[in-house]
Predicted model as a PDB file, atoms N, CA, C, CB and O in Angstrom, pLDDT in the B-factor column:
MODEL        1                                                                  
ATOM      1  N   UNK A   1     -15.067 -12.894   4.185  1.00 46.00           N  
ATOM      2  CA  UNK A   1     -15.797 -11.718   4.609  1.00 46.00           C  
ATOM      3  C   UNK A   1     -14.797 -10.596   4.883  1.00 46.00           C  
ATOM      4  CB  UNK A   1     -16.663 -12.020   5.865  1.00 46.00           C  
ATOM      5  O   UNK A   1     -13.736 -10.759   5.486  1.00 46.00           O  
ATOM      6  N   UNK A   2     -15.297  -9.294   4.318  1.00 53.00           N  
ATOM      7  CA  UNK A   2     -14.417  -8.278   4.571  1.00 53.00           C  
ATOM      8  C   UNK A   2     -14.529  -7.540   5.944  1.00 53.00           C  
ATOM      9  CB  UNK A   2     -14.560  -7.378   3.527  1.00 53.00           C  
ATOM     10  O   UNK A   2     -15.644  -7.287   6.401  1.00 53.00           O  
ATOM     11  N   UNK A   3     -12.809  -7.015   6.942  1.00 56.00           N  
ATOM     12  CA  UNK A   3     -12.934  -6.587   7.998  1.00 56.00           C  
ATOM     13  C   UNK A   3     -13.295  -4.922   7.394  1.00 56.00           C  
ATOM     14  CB  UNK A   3     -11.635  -6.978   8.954  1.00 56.00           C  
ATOM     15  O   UNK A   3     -13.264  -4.387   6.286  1.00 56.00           O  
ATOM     16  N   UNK A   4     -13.675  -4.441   8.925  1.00 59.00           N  
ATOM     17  CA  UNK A   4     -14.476  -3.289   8.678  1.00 59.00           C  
ATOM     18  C   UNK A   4     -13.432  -2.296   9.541  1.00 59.00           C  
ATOM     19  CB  UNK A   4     -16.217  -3.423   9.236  1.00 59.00           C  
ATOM     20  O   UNK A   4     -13.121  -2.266  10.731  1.00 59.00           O  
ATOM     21  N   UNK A   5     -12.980  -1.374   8.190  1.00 58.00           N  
ATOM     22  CA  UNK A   5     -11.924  -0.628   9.533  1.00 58.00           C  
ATOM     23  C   UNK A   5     -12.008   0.208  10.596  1.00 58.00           C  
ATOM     24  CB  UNK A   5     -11.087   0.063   9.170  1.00 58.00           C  
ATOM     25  O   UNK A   5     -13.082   0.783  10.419  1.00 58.00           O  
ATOM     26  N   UNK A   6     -11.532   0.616  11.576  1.00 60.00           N  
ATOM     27  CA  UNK A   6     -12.312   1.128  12.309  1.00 60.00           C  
ATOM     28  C   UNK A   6     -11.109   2.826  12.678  1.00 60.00           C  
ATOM     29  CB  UNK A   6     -12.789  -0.181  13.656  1.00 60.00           C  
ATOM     30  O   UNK A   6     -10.079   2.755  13.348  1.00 60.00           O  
ATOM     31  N   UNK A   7     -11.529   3.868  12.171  1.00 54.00           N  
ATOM     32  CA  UNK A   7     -10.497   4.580  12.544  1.00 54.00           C  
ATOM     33  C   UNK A   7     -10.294   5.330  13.787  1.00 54.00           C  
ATOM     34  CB  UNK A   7     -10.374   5.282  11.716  1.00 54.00           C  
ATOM     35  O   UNK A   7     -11.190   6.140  14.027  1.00 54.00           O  
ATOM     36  N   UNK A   8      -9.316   5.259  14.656  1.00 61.00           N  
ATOM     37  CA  UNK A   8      -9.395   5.968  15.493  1.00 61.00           C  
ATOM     38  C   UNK A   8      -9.000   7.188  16.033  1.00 61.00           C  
ATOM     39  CB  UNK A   8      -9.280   5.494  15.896  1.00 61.00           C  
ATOM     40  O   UNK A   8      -9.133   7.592  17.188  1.00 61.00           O  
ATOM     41  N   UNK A   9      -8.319   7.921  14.721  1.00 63.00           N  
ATOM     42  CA  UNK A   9      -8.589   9.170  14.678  1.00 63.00           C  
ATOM     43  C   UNK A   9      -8.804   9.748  13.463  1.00 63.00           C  
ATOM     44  CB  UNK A   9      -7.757   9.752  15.244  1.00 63.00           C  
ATOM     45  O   UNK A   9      -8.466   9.043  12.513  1.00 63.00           O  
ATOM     46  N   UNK A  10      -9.340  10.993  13.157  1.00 62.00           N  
ATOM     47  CA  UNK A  10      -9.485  11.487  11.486  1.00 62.00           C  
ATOM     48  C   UNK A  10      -8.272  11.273  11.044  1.00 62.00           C  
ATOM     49  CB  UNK A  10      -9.886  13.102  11.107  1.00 62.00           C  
ATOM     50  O   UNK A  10      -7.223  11.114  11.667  1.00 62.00           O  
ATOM     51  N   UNK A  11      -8.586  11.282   9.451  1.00 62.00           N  
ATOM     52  CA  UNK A  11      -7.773  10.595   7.987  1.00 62.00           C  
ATOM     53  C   UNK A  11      -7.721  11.905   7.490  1.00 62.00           C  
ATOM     54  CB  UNK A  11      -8.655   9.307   6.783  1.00 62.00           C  
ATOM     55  O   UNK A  11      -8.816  12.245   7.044  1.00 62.00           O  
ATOM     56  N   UNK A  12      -6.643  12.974   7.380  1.00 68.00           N  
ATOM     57  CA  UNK A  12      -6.521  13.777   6.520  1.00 68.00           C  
ATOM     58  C   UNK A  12      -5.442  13.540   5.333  1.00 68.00           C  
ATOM     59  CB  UNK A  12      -6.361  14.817   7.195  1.00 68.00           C  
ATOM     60  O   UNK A  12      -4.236  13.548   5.581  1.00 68.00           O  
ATOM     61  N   UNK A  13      -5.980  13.319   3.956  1.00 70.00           N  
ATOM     62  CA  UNK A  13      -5.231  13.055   2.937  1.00 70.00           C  
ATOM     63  C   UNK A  13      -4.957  14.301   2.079  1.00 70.00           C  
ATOM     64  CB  UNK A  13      -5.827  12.019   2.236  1.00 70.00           C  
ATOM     65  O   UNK A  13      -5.881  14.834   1.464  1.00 70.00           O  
ATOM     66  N   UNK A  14      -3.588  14.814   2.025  1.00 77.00           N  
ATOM     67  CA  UNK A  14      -3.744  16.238   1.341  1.00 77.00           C  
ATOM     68  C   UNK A  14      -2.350  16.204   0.142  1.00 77.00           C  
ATOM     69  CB  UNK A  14      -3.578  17.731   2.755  1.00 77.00           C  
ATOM     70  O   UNK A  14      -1.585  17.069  -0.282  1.00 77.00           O  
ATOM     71  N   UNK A  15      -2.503  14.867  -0.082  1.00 78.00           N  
ATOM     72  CA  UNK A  15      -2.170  14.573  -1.774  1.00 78.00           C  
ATOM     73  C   UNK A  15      -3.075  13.639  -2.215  1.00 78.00           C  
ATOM     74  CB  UNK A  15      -0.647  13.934  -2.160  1.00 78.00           C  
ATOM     75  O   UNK A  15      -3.852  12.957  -1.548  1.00 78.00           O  
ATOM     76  N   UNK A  16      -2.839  13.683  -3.822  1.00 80.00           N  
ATOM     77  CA  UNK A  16      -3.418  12.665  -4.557  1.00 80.00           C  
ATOM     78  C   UNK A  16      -3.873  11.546  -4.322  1.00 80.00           C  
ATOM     79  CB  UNK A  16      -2.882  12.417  -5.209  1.00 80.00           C  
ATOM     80  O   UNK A  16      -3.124  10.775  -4.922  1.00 80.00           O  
ATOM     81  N   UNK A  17      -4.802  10.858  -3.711  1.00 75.00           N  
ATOM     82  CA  UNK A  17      -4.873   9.331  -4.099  1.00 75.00           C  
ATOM     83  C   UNK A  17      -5.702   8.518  -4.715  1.00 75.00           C  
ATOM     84  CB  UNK A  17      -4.830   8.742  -3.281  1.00 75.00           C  
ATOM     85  O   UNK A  17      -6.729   8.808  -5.328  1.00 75.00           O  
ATOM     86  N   UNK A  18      -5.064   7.150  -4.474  1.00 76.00           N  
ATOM     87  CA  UNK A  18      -6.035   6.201  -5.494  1.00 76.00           C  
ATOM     88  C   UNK A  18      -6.924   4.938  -4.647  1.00 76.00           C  
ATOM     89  CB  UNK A  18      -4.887   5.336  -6.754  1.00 76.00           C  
ATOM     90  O   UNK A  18      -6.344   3.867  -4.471  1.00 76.00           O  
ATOM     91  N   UNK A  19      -8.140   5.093  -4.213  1.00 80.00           N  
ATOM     92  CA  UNK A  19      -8.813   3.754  -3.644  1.00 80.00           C  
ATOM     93  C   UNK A  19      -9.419   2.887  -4.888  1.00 80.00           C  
ATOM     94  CB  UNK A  19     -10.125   4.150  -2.515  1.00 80.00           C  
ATOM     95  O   UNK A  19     -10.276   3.098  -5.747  1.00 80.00           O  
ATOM     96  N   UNK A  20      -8.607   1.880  -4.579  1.00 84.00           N  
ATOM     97  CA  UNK A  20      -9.305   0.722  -5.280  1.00 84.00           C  
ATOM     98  C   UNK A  20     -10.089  -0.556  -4.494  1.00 84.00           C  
ATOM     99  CB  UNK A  20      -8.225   0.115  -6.094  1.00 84.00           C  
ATOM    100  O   UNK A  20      -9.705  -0.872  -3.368  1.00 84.00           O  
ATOM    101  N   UNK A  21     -10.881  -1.066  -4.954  1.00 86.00           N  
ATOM    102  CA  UNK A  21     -10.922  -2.588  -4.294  1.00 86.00           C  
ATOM    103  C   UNK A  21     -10.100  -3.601  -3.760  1.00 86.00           C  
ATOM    104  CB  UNK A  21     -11.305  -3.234  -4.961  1.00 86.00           C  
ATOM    105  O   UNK A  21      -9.146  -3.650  -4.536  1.00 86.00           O  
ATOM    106  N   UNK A  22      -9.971  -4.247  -3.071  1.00 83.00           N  
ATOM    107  CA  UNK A  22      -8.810  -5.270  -2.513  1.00 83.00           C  
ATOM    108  C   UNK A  22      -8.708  -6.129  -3.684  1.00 83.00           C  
ATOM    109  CB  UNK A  22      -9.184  -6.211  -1.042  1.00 83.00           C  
ATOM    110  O   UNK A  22      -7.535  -6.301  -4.016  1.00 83.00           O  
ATOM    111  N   UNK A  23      -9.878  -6.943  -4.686  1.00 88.00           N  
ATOM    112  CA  UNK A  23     -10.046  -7.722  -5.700  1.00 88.00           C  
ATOM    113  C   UNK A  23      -8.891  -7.114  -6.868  1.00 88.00           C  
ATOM    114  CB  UNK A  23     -11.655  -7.696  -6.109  1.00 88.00           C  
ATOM    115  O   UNK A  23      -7.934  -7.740  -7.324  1.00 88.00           O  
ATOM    116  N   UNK A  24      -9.372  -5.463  -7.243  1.00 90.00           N  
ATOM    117  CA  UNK A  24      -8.493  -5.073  -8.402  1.00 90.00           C  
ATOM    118  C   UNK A  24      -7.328  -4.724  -8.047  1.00 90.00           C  
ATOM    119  CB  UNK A  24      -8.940  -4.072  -9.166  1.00 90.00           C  
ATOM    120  O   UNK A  24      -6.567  -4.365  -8.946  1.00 90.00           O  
ATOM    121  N   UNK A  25      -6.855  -4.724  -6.690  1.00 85.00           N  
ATOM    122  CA  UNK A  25      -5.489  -4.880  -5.916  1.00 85.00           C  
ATOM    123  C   UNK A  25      -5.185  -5.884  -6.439  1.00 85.00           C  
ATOM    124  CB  UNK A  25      -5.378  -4.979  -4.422  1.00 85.00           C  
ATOM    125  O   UNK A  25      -4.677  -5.825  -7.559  1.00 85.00           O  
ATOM    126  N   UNK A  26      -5.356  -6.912  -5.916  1.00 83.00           N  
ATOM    127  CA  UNK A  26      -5.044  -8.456  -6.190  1.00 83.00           C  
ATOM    128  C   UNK A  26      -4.473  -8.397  -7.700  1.00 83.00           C  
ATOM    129  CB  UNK A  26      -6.543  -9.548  -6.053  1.00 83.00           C  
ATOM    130  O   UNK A  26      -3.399  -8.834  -8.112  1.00 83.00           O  
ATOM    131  N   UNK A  27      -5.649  -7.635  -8.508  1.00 88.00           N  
ATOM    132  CA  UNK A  27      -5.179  -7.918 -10.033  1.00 88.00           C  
ATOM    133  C   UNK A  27      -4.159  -7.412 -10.446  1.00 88.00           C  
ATOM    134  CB  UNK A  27      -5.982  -7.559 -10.983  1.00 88.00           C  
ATOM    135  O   UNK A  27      -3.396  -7.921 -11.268  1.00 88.00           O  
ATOM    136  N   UNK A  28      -4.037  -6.320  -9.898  1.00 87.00           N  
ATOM    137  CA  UNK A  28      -2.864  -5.457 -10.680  1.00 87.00           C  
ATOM    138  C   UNK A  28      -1.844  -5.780 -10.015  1.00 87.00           C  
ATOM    139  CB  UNK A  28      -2.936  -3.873 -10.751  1.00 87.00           C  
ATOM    140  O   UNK A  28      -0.820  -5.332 -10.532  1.00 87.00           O  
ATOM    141  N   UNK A  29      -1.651  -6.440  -8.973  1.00 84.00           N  
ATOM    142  CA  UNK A  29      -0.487  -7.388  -8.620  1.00 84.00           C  
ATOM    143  C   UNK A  29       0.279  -8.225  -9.318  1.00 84.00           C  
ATOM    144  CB  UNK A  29      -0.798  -8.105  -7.896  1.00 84.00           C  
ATOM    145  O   UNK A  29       1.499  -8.278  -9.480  1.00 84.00           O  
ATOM    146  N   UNK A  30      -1.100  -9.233  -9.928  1.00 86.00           N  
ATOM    147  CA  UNK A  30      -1.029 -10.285 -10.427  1.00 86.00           C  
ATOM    148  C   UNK A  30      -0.329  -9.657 -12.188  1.00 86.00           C  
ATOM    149  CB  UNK A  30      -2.629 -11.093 -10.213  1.00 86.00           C  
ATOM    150  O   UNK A  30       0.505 -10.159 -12.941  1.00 86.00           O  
ATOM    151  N   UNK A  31      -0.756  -8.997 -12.237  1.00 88.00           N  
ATOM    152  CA  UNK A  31      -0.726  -8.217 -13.827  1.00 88.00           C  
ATOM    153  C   UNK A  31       1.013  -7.596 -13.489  1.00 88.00           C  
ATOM    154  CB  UNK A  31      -2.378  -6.491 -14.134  1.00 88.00           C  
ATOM    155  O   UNK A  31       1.781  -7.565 -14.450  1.00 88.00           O  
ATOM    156  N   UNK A  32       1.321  -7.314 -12.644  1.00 87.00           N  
ATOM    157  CA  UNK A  32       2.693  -6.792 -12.663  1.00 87.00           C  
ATOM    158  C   UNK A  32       3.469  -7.632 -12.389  1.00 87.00           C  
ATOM    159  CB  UNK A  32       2.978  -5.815 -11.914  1.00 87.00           C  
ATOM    160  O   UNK A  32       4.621  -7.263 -12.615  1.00 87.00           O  
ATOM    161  N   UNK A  33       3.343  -9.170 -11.777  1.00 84.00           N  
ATOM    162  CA  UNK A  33       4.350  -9.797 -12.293  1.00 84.00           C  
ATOM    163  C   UNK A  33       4.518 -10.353 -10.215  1.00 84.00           C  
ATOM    164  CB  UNK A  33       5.758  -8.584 -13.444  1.00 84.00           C  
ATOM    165  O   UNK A  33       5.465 -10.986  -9.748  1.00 84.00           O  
ATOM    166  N   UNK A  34       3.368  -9.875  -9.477  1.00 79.00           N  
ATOM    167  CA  UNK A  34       3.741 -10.258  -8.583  1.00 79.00           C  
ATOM    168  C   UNK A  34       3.830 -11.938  -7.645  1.00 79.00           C  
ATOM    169  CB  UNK A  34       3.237  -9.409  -8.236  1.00 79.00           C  
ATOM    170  O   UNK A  34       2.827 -12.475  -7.176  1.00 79.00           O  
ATOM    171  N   UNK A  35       4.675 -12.289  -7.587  1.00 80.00           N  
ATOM    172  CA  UNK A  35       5.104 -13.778  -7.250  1.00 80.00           C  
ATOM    173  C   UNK A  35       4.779 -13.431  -5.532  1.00 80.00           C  
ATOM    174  CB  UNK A  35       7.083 -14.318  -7.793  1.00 80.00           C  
ATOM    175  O   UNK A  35       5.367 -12.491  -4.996  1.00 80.00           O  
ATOM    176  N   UNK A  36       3.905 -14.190  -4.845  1.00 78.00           N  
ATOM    177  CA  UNK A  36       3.778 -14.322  -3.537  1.00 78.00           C  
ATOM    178  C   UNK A  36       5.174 -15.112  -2.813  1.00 78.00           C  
ATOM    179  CB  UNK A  36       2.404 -15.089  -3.351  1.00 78.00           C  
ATOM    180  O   UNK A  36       5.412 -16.267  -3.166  1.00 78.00           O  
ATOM    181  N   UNK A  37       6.140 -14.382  -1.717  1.00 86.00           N  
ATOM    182  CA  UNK A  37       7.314 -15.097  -1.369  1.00 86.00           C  
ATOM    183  C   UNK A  37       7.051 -14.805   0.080  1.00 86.00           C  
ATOM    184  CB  UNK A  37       8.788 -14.617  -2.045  1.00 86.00           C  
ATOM    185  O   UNK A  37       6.228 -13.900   0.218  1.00 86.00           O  
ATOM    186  N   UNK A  38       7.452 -15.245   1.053  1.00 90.00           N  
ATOM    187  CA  UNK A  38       7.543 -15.083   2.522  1.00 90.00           C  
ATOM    188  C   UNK A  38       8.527 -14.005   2.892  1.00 90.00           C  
ATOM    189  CB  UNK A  38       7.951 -16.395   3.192  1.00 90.00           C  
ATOM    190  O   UNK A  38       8.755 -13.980   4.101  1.00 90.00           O  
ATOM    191  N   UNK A  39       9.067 -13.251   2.292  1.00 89.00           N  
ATOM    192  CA  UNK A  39       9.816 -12.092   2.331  1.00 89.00           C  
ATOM    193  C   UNK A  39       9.181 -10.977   1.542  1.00 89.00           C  
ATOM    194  CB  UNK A  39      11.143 -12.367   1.863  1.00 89.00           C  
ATOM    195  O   UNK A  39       9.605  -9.846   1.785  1.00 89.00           O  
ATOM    196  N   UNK A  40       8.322 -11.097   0.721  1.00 81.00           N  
ATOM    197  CA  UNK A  40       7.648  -9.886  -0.255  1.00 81.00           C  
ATOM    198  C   UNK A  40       6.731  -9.562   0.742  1.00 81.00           C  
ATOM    199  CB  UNK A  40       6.872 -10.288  -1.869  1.00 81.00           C  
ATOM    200  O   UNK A  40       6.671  -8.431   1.227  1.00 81.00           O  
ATOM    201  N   UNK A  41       5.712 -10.872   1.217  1.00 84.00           N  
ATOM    202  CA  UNK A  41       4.568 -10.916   2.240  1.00 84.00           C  
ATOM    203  C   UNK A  41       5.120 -10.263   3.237  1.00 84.00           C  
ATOM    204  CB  UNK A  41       4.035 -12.288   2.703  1.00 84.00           C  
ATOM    205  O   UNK A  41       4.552  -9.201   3.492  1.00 84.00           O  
ATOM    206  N   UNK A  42       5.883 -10.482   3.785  1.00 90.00           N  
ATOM    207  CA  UNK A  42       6.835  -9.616   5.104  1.00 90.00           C  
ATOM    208  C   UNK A  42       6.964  -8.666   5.005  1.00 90.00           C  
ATOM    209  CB  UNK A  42       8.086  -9.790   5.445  1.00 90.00           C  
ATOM    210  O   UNK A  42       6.608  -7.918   5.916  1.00 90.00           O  
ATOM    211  N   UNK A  43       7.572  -8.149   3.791  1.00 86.00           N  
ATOM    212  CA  UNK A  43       7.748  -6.421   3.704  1.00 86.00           C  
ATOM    213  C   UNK A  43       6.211  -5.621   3.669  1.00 86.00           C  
ATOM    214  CB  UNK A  43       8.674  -5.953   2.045  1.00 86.00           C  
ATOM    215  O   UNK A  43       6.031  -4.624   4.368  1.00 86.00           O  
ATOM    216  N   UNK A  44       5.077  -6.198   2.732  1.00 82.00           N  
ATOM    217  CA  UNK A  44       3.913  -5.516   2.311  1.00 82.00           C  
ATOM    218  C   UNK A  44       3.261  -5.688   4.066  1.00 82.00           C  
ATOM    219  CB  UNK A  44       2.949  -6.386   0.749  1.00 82.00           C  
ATOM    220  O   UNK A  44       2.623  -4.737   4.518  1.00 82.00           O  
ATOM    221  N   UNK A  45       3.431  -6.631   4.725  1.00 88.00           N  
ATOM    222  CA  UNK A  45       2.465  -6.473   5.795  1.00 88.00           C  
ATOM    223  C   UNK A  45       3.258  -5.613   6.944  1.00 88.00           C  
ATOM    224  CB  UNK A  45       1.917  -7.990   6.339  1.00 88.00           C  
ATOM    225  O   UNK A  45       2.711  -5.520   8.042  1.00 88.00           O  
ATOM    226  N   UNK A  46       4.644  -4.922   6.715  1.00 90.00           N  
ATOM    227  CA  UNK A  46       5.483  -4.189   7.365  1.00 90.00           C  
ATOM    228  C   UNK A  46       4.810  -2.257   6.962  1.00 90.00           C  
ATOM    229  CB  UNK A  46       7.229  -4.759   6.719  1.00 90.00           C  
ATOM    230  O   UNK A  46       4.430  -1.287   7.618  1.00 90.00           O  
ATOM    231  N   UNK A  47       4.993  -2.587   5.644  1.00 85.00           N  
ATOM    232  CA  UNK A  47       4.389  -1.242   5.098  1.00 85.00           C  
ATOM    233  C   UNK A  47       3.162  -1.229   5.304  1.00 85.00           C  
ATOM    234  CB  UNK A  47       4.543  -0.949   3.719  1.00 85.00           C  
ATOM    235  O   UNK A  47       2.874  -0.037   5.403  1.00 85.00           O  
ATOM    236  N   UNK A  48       2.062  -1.965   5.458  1.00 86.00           N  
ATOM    237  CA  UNK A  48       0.920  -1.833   6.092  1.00 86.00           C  
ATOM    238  C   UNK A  48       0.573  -1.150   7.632  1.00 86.00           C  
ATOM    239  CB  UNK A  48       0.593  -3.023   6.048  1.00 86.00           C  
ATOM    240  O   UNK A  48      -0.373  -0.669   8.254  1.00 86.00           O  
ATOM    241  N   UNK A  49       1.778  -1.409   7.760  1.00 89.00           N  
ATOM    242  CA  UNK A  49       1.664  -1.368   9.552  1.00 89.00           C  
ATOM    243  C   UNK A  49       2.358  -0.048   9.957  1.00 89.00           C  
ATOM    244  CB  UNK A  49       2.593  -2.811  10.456  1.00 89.00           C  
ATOM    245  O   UNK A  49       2.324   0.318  11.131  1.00 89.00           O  
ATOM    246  N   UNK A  50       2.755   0.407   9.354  1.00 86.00           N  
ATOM    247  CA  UNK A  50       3.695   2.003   9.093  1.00 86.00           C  
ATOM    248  C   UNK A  50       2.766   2.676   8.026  1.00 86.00           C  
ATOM    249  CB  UNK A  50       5.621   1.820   8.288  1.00 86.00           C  
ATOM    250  O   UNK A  50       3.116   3.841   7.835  1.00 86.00           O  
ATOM    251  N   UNK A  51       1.865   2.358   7.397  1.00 84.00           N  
ATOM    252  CA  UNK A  51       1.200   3.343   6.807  1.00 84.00           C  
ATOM    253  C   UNK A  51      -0.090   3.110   8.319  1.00 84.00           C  
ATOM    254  CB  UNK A  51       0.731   3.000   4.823  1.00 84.00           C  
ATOM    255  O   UNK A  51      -0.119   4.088   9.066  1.00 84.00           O  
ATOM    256  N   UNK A  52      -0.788   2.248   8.603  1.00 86.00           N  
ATOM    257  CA  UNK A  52      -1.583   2.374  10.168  1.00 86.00           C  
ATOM    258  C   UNK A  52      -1.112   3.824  11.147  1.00 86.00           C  
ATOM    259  CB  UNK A  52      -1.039   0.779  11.233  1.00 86.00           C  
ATOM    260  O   UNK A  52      -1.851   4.663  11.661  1.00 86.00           O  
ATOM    261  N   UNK A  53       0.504   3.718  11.161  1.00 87.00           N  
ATOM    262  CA  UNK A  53       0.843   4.137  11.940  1.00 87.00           C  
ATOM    263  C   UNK A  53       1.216   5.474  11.607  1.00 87.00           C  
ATOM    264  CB  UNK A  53       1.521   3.417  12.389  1.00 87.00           C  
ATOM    265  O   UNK A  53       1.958   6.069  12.388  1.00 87.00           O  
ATOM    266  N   UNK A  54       0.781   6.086  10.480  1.00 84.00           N  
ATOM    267  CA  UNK A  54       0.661   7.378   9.779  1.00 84.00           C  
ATOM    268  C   UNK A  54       1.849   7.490   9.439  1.00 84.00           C  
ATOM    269  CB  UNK A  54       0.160   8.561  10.467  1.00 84.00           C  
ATOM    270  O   UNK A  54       2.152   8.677   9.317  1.00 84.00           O  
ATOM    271  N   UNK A  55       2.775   6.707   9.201  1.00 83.00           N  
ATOM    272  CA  UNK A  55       4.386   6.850   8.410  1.00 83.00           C  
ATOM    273  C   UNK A  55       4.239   5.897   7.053  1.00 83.00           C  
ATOM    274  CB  UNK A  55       5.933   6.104   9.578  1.00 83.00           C  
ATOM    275  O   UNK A  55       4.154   4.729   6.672  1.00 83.00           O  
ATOM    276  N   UNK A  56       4.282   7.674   6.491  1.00 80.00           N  
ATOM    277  CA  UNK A  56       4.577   7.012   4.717  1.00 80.00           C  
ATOM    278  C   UNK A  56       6.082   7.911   3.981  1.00 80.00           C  
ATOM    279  CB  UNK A  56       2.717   7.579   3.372  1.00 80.00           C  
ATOM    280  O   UNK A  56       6.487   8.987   4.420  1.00 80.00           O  
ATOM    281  N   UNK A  57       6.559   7.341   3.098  1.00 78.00           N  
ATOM    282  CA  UNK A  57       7.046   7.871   2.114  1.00 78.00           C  
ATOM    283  C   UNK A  57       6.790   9.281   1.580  1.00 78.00           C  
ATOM    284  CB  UNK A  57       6.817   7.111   1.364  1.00 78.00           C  
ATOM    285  O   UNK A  57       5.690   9.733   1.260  1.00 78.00           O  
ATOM    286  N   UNK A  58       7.649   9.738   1.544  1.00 81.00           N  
ATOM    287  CA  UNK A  58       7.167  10.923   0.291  1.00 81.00           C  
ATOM    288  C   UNK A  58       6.869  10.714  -1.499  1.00 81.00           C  
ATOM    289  CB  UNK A  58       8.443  11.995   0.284  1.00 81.00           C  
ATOM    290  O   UNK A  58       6.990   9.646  -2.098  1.00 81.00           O  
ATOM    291  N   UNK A  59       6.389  12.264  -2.216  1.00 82.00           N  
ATOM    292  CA  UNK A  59       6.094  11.407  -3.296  1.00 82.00           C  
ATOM    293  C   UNK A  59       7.921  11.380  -4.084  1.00 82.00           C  
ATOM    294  CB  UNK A  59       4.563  12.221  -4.400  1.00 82.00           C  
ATOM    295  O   UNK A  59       8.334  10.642  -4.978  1.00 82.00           O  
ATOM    296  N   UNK A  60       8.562  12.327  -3.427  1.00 84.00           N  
ATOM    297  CA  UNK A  60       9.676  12.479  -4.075  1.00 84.00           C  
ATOM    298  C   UNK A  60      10.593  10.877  -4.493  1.00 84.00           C  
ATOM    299  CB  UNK A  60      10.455  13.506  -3.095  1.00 84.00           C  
ATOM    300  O   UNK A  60      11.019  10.399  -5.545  1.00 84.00           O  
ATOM    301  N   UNK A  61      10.588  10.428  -3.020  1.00 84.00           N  
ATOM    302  CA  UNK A  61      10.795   9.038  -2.186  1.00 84.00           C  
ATOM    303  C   UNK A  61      10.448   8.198  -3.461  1.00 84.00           C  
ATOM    304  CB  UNK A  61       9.660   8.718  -0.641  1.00 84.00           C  
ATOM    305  O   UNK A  61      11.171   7.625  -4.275  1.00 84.00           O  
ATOM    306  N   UNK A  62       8.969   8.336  -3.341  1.00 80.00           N  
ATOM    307  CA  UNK A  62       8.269   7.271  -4.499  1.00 80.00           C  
ATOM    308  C   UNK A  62       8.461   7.820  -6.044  1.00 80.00           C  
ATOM    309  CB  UNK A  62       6.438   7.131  -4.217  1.00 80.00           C  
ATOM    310  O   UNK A  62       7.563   7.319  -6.721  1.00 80.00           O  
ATOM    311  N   UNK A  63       8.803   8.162  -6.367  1.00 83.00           N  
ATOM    312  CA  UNK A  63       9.000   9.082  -7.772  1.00 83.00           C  
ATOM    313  C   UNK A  63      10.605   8.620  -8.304  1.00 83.00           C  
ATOM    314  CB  UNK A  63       8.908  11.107  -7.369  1.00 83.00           C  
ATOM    315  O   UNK A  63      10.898   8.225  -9.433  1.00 83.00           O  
ATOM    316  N   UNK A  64      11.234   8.743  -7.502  1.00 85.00           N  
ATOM    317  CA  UNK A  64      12.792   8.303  -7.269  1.00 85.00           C  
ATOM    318  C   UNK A  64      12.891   7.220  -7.404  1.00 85.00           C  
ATOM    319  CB  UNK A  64      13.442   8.503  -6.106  1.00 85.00           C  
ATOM    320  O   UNK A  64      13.651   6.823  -8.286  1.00 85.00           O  
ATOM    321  N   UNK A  65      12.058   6.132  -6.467  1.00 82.00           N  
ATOM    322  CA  UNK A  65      12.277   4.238  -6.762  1.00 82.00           C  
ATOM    323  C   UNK A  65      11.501   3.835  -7.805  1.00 82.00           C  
ATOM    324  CB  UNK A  65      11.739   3.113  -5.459  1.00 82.00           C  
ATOM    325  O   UNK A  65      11.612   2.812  -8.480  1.00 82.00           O  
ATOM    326  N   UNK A  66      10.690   4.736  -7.887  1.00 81.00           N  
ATOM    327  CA  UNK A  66       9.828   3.731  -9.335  1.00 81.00           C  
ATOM    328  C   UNK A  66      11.158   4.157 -10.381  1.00 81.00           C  
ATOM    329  CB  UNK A  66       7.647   4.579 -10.156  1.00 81.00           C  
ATOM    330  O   UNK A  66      11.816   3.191 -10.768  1.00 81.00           O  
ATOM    331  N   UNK A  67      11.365   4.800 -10.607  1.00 83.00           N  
ATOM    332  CA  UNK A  67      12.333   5.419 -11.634  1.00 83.00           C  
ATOM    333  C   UNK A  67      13.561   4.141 -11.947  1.00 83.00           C  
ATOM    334  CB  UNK A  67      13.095   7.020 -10.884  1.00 83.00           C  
ATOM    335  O   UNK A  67      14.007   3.748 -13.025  1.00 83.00           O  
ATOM    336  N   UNK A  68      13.960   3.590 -10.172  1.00 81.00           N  
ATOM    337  CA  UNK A  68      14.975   2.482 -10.506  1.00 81.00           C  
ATOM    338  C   UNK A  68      14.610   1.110 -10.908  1.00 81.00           C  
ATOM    339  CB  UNK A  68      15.758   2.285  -9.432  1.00 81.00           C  
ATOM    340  O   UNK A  68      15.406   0.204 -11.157  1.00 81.00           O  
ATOM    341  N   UNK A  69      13.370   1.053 -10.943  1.00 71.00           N  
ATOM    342  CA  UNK A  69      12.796  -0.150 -11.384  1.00 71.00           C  
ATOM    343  C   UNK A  69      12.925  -0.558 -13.455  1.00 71.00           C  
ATOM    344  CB  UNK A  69      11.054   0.113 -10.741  1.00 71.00           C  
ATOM    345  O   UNK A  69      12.443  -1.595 -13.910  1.00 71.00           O  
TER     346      UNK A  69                                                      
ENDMDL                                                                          
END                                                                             
């Protein structure tokens, strides 16, 4: 069963984004090659918790590391 989020203050998004389903999350995980490790899990539920906490990246930030991949 899915949790229901609850926000506790307004969400202003004033770039681009993308909502998907948690399911086609899953997929495009799976489709990129992602291997579940106790250190990958660690980092994604770290960045979860810093995007909660209204600290994200820039797109420059993100534009830059995809690039080194």
């Amino acid at each position: 069963m899915a949790q229901k989020a609850i926000l506790m203050h307004p969400l202003t998004i004033d770039k681009p984004m993308v909502l998907i389903p948690v399911e086609e999350y899953i997929t495009l995980l799976e489709e990129a090659g992602y291997t579940p490790t106790p250190k990958l899990d660690r980092e994604i539920t770290q960045a979860r918790e810093r995007f909660r906490k209204g600290k994200s990246i820039s797109w420059e930030t993100l534009k830059r590391e995809l690039k080194q991949i």
